[in-house]
C-alpha positions in Angstrom: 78.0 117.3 102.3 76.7 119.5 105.0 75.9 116.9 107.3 79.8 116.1 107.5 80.5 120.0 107.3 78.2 120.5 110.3 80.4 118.0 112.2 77.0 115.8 112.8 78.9 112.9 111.2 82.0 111.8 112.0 84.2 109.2 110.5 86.6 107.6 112.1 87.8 104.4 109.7 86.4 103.5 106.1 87.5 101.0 103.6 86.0 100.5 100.3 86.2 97.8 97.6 83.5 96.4 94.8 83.3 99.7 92.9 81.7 99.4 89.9 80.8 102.4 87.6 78.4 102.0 84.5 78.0 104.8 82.1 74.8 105.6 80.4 74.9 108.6 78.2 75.3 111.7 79.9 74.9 109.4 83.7 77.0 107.4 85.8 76.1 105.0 88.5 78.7 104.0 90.9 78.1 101.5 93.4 81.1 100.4 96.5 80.7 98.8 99.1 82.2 99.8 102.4 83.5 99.1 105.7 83.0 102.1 107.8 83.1 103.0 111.2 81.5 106.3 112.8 79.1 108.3 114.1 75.9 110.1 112.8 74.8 112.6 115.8 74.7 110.0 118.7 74.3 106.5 116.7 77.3 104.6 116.3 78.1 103.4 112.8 79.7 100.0 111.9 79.0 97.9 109.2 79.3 97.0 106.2 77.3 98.8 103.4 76.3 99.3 99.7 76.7 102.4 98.4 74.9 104.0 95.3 74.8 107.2 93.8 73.8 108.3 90.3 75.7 111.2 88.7 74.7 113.4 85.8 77.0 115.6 83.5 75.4 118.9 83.7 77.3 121.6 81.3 80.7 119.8 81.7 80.1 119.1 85.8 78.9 115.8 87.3 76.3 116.4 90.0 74.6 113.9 92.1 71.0 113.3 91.5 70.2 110.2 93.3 71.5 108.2 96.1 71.4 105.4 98.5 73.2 103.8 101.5 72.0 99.8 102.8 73.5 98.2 105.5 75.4 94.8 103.7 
């Protein structure tokens, strides 16, 4: 989250579709894929990518543990 705090990444359009979220005890993994146009510092972004993060329920709050972005 700091990276788009900082204002090193900037996004300027983003659609998403696919999502699909399987529970596994106390985890979740959620994959989308997107359509996303932007910036990361000085590299454009446009493509079309997979997105998958892993979320864990620690003392009634879901955190992020793991994650991944691919270009589609």
């Amino acid at each position: 989250m700091e990276t788009y705090r900082s204002g090193n990444m900037k996004i300027y359009e983003i659609e998403s579709s696919e999502l699909e979220i399987n529970l596994i005890n106390e985890n979740a993994i959620v994959s989308v894929t997107i359509k996303m146009k932007g910036k990361y510092f000085d590299f454009s972004i446009d493509g079309k990518y997979r997105v998958l993060r892993v979320w864990k329920l620690f003392n009634n709050k879901w955190k992020v543990i793991a994650g991944s972005s691919n270009l589609f």
